[in-house]
Structure formats: structure tokens, C-alpha cells
N, C-alpha and C positions, 0 to 999 in steps of 0.2 A: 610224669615225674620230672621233677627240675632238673635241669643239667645240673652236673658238679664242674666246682672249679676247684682248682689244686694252686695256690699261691704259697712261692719260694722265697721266700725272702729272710734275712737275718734283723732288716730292722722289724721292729716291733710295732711301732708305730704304722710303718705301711702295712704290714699284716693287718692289722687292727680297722682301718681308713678305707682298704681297697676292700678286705672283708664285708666291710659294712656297707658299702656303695654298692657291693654287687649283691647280697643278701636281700637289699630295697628291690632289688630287680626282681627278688625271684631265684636265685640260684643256690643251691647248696653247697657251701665252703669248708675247704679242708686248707690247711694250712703245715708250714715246715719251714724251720728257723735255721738250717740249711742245707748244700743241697746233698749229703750224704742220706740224711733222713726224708729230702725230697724224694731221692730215687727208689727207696723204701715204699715211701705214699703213691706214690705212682704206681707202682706193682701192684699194690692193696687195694688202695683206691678206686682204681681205672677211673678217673676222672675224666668228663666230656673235652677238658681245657687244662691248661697247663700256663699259671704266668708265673714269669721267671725274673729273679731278679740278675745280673749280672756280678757286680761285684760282693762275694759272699768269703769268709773265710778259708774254710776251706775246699769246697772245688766252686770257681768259679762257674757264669751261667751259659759259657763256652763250652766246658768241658761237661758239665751235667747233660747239655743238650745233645752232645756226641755220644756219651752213653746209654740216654733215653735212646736215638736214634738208630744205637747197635743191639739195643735188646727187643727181639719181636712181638715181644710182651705188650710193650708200652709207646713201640717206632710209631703205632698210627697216632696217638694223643698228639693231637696241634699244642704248638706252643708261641707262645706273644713273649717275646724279651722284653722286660717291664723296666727301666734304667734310669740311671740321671746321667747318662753319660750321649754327648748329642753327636760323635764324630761321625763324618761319613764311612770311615773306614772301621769305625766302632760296629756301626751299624751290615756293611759288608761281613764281616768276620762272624757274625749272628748267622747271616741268610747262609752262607756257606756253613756252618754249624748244622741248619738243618729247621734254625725257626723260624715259623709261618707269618707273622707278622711283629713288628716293632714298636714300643710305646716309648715315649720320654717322659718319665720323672719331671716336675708335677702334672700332673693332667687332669683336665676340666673330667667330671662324674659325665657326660653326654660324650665324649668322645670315646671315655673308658668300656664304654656299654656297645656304642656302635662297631669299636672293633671286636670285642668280644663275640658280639651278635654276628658280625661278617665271617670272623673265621670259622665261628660254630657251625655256621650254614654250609662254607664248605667242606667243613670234614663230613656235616650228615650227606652232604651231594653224594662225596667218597665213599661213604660207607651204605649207598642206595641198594636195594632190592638188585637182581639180575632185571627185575622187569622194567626198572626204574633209569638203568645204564643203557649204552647205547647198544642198537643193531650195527654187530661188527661185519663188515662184507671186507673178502680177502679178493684180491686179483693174482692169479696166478697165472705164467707167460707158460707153453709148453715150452718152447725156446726162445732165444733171445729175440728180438728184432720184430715182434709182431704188434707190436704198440700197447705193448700191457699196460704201461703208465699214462700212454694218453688218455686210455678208455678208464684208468681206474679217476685222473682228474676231471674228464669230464661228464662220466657218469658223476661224479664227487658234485661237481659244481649244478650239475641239472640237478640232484637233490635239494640242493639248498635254495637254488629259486625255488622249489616248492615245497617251503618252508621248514624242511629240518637245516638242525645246526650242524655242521658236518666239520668234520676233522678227514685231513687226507694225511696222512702218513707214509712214507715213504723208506720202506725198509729194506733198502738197496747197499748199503755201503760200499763206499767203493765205484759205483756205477749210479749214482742219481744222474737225472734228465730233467726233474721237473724242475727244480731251482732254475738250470738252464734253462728250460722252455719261457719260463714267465719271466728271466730275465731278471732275479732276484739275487742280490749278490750273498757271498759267503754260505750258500743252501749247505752248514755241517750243524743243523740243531740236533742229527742223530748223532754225530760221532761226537758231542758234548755230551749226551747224556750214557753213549756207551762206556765210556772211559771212566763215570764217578762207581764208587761204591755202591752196593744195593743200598744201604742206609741211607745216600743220598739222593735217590728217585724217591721225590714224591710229587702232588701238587704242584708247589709252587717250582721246583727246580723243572719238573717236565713243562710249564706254563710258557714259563719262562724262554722258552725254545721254540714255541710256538710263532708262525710269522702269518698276519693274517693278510690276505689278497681282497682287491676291491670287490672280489665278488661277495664277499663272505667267506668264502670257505677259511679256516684256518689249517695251516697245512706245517707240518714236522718232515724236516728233508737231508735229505740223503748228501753227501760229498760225493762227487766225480773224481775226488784224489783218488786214482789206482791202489796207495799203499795204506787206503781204510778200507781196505778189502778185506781187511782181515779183522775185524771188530767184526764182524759175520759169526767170530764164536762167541760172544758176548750173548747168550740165548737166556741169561737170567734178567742178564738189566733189560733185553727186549721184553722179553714177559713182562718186567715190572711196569716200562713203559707204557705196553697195554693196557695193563690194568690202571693205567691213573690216565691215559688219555679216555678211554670206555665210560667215565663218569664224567666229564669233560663236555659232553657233546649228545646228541640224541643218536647219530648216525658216523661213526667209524669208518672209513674209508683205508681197506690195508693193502701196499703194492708193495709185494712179495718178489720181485725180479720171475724169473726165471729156472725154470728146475727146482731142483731140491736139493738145496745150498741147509748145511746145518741148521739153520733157525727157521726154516719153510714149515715143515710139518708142526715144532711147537708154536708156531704163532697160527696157522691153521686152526690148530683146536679149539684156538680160542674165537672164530669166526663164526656166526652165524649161519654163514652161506658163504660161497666159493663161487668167484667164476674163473672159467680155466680158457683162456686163451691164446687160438690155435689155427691154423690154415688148415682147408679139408682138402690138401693136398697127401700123396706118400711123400716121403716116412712119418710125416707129423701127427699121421692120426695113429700109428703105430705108436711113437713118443708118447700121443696123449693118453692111449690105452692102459701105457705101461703106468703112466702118473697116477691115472685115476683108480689104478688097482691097488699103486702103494698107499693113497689116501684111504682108500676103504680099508687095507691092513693097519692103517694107522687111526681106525676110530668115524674117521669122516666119512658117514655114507651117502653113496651117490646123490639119496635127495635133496641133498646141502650143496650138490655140485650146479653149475650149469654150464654151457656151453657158450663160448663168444667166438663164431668164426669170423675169421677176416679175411677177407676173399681176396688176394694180391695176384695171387695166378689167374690166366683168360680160362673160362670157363670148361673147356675142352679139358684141362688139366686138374679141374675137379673135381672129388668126390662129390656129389648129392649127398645134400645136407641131411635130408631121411635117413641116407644110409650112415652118416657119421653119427647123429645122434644114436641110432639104432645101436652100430656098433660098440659103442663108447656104453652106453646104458644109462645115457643123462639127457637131462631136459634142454633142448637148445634155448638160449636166454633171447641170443642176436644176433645178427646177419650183421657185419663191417663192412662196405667197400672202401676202395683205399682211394685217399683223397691228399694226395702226396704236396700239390700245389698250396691246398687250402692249410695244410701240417703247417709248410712254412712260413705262411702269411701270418696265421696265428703264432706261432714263435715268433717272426720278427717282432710281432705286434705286442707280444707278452699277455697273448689274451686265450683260456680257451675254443676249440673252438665251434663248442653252440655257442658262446656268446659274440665272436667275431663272424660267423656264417651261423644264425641260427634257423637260417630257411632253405639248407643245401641237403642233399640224400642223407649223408654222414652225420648229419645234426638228428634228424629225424630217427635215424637207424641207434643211435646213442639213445633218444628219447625211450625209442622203443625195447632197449633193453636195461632202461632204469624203470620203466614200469614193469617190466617184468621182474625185475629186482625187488619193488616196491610192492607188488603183489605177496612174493615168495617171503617175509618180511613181515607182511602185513603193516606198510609201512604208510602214517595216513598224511594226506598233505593238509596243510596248514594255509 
């Protein structure tokens, strides 16, 4: 069946023009002469698309798109501001409004189609099957200080050389590392998106925030400011965020800090798989026990869990890894040794580091617990 398109407009003439231009294509058109009866049409409609004219009587195509975007009815419909007005800050006050893409008043029938066709492709990405979005993998630290976020970037970045697109995410507030490590300035593209309104997480605003690294991976990052620590209760615009980065990407990469900080458990659920990382030293396997019990009270069963120990204590002061995974009730994922030297080389270097040592134990011991990842997953490389 043809997409629909919903055009707002008050002149008539453009109704009638852009009607007809998109009709030759193929699409099914509905029309409204303004946007009081637009917003009506949209309800009724559900239209695939949405163009909007701007300056209309009485509500202009500012204020229609903020109501489109407050009502849950109609918030997923993309919309294209259709205009003759060319300001840059015309065009600013759109995107913050909440529309997906911009057209100017007149425009050639070839460029009217190719945006329509761009945006429609990303809303159907958005609106994909679960099988169709990405395998979410969560890193979870028993406690601080064990290199959760190294292992969740550079497990991140080993997927990507072999060949998924990956997103790393960084849902730390308050305490990001990885912007630091890779030497990235300003790493607060989560505390922008914690701060807007639900209506304004979507696409193009979570994209937006996205900073991609040479390796590939694109990565969503945390602030070290101490007092965004507190955007930590912000657990709806994280869910929302998930859900628009999960269609974004083929493989989700989520580092969840430490503990079980308010938004831990609901951003869990939405993981695929969990790896939970932990020293098999006392008290930590005590700690981890305790973890792995409130995630099974919270839904997530252990076979979603696995195990990443990092071995920082000399060996005399460890548990055997038999016995932890035993204990624990989870599948050991990976063995870490601690490679404190190479940590720092690759930070100075802003590089991870299987790609700056990718022939040292630590590189290999990371390989080996993204295949096991990639297994648990069913995750094929490319």
C-alpha cells in the first residue's frame, strides 16, 4: 500500500502542486487548509509523512509541530517544514519545534521526492521489527573502578571491525570516562538529551548528539561535571533515548556505571544480554551475588547475564574462576588481566586499546570475550 502524505497548507495552490507532484510518485494524499484541521487529519489519518507549511493563519507550523509532538497519538509522524521563508534561524526554531527535515518554497519536483523518500526511510528504520533493531548489550560494573567502560568501548570497537555498526553509549552522568579517554572535548551529548522534554527525543535530536570516532563506532557520552549526577533520575528520556538509538545501529553497546543507581535496572531490561563486571576477589563476589539476584528479582535471568572478571589482585588472593562462576549461577564471558601501562598509552593516545596494542594478552582476552558475546547474540560478522 502507498505511503500517505498529509500536506498543511493554507495556500491552495501549493496544496493542489505539491498534491500532484507527489500523487505521480505513487503516494496517497490527504490535505488541510490549516493547521487546526491539520491536527484533526493527523489523528484520523495517521499519515506515513507530514508536510507542513509554516506561516498559516491561525496556528502557525511552529506551534502545530509542538502539538503534533505532545500528542502520543501522532509524536512518531515525521514531519518536513514546507516554507518560503529561507532564515537560518527560521530554520533552527523548526528543528527545535521537533521537525525532521526542512524544504524551501519553490522547489524543483526531484528534490521534493528525495526528501520525502529520505525521511520516510527513516521513520520505517524507527518503526523496525524487534528483529530488525539492534542487539542491546549492557556492561555492568559490580563496583566502581574495575574498568567497566574500557571493556564496554572496547568490546564496542572490536565489534565494529567485524562489521556491525555499533553505538556506544555511555549512561554514566556525572561520572563519564570515555570522552576523556579518547580525548574528545565537551563528551555531554547525554546530559543534552536528559534535560529536553519527552516530546523532544527523537531521531534527529538523539543523532544529533552522536559523535563518531575514527574507528567507526559512534558513541553518546556521558559529562564528568560532578553536579550531572543528578540527571541519573531522568529514567524516561533514558528509555526514550534507547529506544531511538536501538534503531540507529545494528549492535548497542550500554555502560551503565556501577551498582544500581536509579535508571540501572530500567535500562537493563531493555538489554539483550548483560555482562556484569567484577574482581574474583572477597567482598566483590559477595557484591556480585547480591547484583545478580536483584536482576533476576527484576526480570533479567541469569542466562542474559555473564561474567567478566578482571583479575587486578596476585593470584593467591583469588577466587577460582570455577568457583565464582559456580557461585554466581552465570556463564563466565572473560578473563581481564590488568594492563595498567598499556590503559595509559592508549588514553594518551586517544586510541582504544585493541587498536593501539592489538597483539598484547588484554587485546586478545577482550577478543575473546566479544566472541563470546557474539555467540550469546547470535551475532554474525560481516
Amino acid at each position: 500500500m502507498a505511503e500517505k502524505i498529509l500536506i498543511i497548507d493554507d495556500d491552495i495552490d501549493t496544496l493542489k502542486l505539491v498534491g500532484l507532484m507527489l500523487e505521480r510518485q505513487g503516494y496517497q494524499i490527504a490535505v488541510a487548509s490549516n493547521g487546526t484541521v491539520g491536527i484533526s487529519k493527523a489523528e484520523t489519518e495517521q499519515p506515513g509523512l507530514i508536510l507542513l507549511d509554516v506561516m498559516m493563519p491561525d496556528l502557525d507550523g511552529y506551534e502545530v509541530t509542538r502539538r503534533l509532538r505532545s500528542d502520543p497519538s501522532v509524536s512518531h509522524i515525521p514531519i518536513i517544514m514546507f516554507t518560503a521563508k529561507t532564515m537560518v534561524d527560521d530554520k533552527v526554531a523548526g528543528f527545535e519545534a521537533g521537525v525532521d527535515d526542512y524544504l524551501t518554497k519553490p522547489t524543483h519536483p526531484a528534490e521534493l521526492t528525495a526528501h520525502v523518500k529520505a525521511v520516510l526511510a527513516r521513520s520505517a528504520q524507527a518503526r523496525a521489527t524487534p528483529s530488525d533493531r539492534a542487539r542491546v548489550i549492557g556492561f555492568l560494573g559490580a563496583k566502581g573502578g574495575v574498568g567497566t567502560s574500557t571493556l564496554a568501548l572496547n568490546v564496542g570497537v572490536e565489534l565494529q571491525h567485524r562489521g556491525q555498526d555499533v553505538i556506544i553509549a555511555e549512561f554514566n552522568p556525572g561520572r563519564g570516562t570515555i570522552g576523556m579517554d579518547l580525548n574528545i572535548p565537551h563528551p555531554d551529548g547525554l546530559s543534552h538529551l536528559l534535560t529536553r522534554a519527552l516530546k523532544d527525543i527523537h531521531l534527529r535530536s538523539v543523532e544529533s548528539e552522536l559523535v563518531t570516532h575514527r574507528t567507526g563506532v559512534r558513541l553518546l557520552l556521558s559529562s564528568y561535571l560532578a553536579k550531572e549526577s543528578e540527571l541519573e533520575q531522568a529514567i524516561s528520556q533514558m528509555e526514550a533515548v534507547v529506544g531511538n538509538l536501538s534503531s540507529m545501529a545494528t549492535t548497542l553497546v550500554l555502560d551503565v556505571g556501577a551498582g544500581l543507581r536509579p535508571y540501572v535496572l530500567p535500562l537493563l531490561k531493555l538489554c539483550d544480554h548483560v555482562v556484569m563486571a567484577m574482581e574474583p576477589v572477597y567482598p566483590s563476589n559477595i557484591v556480585g551475588r547480591a547484583l545478580i539476584e536483584e536482576l533476576e528479582s527484576s526480570g533479567i535471568g541469569r542466562h542474559k547475564i555473564s561474567l567478566a572478571l578482571v583479575t587486578r589482585e596476585r593470584t593467591s588472593l583469588q577466587i577460582p574462576w570455577r568457583q565464582v562462576e559456580a557461585d554466581l549461577g552465570v556463564e563466565l564471558g572473560g578473563i581481564i588481566s590488568p594492563a595498567p601501562e598499556q590503559a595509559h598509552q592508549a588514553s594518551q593516545s586517544s586510541s582504544p586499546l585493541v587498536v593501539l596494542y592489538p597483539e598484547t594478552l588484554v587485546s586478545d582476552q577482550i577478543r575473546k570475550l566479544t566472541d563470546h558475546l557474539a555467540s550469546q547474540l547470535q551475532l554474525v560478522e560481516t
